[in-house]
VMD Tcl script that builds the backbone (N, CA, C; Angstrom):
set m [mol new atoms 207]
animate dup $m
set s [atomselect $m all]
$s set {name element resname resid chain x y z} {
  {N N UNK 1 A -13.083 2.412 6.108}
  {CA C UNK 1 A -13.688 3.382 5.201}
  {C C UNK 1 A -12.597 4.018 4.338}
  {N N UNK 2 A -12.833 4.102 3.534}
  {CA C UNK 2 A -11.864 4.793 2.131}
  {C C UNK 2 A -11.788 6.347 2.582}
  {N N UNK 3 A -10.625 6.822 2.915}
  {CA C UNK 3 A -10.062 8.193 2.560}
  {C C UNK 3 A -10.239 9.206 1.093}
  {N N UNK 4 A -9.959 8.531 0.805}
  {CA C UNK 4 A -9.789 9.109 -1.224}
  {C C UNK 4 A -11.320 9.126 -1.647}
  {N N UNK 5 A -11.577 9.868 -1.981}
  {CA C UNK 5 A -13.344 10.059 -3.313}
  {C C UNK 5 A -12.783 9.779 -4.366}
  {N N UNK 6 A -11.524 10.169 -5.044}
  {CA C UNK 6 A -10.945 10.681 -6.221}
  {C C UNK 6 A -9.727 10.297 -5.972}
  {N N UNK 7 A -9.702 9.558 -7.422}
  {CA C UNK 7 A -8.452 8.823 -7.471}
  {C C UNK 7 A -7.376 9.815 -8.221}
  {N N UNK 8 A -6.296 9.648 -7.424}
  {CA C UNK 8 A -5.355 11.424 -8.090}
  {C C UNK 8 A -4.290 10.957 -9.115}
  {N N UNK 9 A -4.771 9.792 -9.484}
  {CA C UNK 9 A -3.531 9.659 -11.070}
  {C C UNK 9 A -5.143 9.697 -11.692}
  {N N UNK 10 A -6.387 9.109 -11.860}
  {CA C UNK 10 A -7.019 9.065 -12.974}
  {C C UNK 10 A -8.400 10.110 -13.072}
  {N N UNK 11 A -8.659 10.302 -11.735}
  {CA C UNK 11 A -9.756 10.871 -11.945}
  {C C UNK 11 A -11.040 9.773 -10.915}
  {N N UNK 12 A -10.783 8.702 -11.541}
  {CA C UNK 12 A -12.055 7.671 -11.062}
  {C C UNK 12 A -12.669 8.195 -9.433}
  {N N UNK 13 A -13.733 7.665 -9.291}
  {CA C UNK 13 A -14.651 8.035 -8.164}
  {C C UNK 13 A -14.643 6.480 -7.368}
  {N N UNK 14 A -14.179 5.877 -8.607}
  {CA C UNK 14 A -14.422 4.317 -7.797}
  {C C UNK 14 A -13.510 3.505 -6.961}
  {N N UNK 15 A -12.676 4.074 -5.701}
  {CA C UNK 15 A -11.987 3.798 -5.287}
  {C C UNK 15 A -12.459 3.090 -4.462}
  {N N UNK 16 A -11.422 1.772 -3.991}
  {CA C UNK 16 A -11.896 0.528 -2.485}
  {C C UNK 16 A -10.748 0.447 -1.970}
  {N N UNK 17 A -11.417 0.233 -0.402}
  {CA C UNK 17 A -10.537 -0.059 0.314}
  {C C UNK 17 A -10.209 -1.691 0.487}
  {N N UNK 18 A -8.716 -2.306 0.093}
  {CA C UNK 18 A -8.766 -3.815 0.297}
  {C C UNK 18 A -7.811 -4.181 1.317}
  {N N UNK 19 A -7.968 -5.490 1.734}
  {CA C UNK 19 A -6.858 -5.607 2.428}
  {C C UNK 19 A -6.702 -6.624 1.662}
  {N N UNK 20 A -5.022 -7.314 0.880}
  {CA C UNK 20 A -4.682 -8.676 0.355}
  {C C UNK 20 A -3.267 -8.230 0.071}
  {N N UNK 21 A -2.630 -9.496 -0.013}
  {CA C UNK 21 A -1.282 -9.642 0.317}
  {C C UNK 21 A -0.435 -8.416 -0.986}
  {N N UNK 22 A 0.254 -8.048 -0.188}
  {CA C UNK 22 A 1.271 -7.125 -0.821}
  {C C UNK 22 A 2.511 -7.894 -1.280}
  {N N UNK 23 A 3.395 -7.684 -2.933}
  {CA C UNK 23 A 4.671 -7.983 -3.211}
  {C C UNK 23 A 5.359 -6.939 -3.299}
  {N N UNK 24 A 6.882 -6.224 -2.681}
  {CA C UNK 24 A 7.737 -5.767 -3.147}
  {C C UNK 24 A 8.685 -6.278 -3.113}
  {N N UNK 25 A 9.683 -5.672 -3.775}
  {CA C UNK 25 A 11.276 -6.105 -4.165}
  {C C UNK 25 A 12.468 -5.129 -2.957}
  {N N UNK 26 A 12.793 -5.474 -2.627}
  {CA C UNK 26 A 14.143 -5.086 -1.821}
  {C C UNK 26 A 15.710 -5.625 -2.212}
  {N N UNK 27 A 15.802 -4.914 -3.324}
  {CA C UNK 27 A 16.977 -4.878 -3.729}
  {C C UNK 27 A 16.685 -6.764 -4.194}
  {N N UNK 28 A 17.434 -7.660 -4.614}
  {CA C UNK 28 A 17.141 -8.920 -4.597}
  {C C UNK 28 A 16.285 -9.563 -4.299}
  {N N UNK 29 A 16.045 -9.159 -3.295}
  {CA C UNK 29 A 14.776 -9.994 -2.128}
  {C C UNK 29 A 13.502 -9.654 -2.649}
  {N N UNK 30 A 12.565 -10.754 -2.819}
  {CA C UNK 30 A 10.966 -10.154 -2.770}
  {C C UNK 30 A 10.495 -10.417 -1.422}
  {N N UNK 31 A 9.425 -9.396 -1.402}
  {CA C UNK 31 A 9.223 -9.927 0.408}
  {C C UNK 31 A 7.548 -9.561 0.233}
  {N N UNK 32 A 6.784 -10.282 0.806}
  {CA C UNK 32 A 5.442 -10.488 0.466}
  {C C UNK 32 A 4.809 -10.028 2.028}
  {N N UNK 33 A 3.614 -9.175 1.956}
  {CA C UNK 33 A 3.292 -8.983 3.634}
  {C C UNK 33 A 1.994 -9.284 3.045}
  {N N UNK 34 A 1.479 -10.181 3.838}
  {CA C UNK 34 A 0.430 -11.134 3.707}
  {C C UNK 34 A -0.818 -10.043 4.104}
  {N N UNK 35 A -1.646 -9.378 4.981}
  {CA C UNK 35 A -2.891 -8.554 4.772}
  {C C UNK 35 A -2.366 -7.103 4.907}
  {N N UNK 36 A -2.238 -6.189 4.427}
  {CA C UNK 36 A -2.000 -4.901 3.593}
  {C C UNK 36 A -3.013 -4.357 3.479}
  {N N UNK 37 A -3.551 -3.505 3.974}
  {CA C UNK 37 A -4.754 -2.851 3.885}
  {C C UNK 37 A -4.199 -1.590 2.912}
  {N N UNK 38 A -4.935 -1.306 1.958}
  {CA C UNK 38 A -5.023 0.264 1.323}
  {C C UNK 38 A -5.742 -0.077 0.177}
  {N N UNK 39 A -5.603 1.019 -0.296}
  {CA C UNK 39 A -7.019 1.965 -1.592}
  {C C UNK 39 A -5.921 1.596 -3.241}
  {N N UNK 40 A -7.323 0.892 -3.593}
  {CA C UNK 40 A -6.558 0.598 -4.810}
  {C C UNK 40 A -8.232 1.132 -6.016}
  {N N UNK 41 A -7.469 1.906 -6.614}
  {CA C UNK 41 A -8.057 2.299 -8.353}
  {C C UNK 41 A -8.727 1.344 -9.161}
  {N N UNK 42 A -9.872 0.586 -9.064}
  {CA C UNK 42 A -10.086 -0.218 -10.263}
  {C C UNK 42 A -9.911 0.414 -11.636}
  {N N UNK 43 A -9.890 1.703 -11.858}
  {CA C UNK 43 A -9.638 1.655 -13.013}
  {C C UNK 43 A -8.457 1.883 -13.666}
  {N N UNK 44 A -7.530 2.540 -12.743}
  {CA C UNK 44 A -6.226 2.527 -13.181}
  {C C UNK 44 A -5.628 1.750 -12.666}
  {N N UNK 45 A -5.664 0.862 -11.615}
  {CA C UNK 45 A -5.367 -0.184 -11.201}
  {C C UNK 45 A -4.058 0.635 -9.922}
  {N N UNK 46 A -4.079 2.068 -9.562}
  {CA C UNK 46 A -3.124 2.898 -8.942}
  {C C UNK 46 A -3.345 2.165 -7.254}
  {N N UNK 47 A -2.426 2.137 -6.493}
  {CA C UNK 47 A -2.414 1.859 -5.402}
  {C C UNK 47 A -1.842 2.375 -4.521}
  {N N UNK 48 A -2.627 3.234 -3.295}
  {CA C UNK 48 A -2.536 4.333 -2.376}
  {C C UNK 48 A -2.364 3.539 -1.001}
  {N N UNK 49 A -1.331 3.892 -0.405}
  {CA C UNK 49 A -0.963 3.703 1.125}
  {C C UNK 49 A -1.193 4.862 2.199}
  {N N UNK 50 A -1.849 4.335 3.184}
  {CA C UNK 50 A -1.611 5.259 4.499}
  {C C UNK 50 A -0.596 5.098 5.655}
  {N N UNK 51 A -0.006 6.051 6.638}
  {CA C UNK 51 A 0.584 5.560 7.295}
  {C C UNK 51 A 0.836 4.914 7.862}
  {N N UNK 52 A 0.126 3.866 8.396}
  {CA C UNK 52 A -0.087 2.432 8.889}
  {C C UNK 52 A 0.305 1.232 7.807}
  {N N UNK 53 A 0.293 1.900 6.575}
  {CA C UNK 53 A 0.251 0.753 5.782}
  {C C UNK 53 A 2.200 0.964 5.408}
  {N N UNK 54 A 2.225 1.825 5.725}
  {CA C UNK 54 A 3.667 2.593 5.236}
  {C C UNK 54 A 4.650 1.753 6.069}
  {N N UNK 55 A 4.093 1.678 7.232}
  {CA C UNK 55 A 5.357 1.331 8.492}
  {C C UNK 55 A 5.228 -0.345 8.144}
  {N N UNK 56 A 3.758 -0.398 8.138}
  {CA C UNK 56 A 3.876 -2.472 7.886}
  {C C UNK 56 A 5.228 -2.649 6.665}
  {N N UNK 57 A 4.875 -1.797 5.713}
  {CA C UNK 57 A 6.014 -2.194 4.726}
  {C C UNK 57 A 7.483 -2.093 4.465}
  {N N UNK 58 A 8.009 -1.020 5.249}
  {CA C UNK 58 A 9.016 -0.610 5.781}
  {C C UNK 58 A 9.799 -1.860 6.992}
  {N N UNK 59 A 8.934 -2.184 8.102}
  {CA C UNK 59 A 8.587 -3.195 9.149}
  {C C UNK 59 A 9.576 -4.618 8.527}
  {N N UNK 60 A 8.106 -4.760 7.127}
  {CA C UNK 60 A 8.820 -6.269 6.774}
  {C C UNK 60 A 9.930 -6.049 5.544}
  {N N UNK 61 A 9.984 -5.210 5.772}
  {CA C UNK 61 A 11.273 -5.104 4.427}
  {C C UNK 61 A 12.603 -5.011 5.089}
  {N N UNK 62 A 12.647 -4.408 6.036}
  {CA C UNK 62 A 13.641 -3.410 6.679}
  {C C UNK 62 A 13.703 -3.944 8.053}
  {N N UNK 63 A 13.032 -4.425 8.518}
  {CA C UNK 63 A 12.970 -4.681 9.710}
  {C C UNK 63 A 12.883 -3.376 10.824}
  {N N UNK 64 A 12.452 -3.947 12.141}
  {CA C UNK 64 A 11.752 -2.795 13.044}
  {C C UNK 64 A 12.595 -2.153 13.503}
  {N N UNK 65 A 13.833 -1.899 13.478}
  {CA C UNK 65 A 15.122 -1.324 14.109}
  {C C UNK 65 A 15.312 0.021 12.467}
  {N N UNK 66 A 14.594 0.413 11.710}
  {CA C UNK 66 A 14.736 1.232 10.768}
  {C C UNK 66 A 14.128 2.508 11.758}
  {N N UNK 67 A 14.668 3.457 11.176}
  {CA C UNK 67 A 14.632 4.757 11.541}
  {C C UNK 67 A 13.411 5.553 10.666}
  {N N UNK 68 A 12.510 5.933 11.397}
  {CA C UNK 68 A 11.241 6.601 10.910}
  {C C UNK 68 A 11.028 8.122 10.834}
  {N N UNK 69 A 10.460 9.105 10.103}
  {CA C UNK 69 A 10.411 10.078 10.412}
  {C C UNK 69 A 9.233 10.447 11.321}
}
mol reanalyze $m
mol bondsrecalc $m
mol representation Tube
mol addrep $m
């Protein structure tokens, strides 16, 4: 179930929850985490993480020996 009503860069009401593969960059490296769950904006196209989604990305970027708050 979606957290967000309201999307807080645009306004929109039309927020979903997806899960599909995530790309970031780590310095050189791209590193891709294959199901990624979080809330993405169709209309601004903005994309919101929760803490679960935070650590997966941290996890495969950084590996599990990173220091968390």
């Amino acid at each position: 179930a979606s957290t967000l009503t309201r999307c807080p860069s645009c306004g929109s009401r039309s927020i979903r929850r997806v899960r599909k593969p995530f790309r970031a960059r780590v310095g050189a490296r791209a590193v891709t985490i294959p199901d990624l769950e979080r809330e993405i904006c169709p209309d601004c196209k903005e994309e919101f993480f929760d803490r679960e989604a935070n650590v997966a990305i941290d996890t495969y970027c950084f590996g599990k020996r990173r220091k968390r708050a």
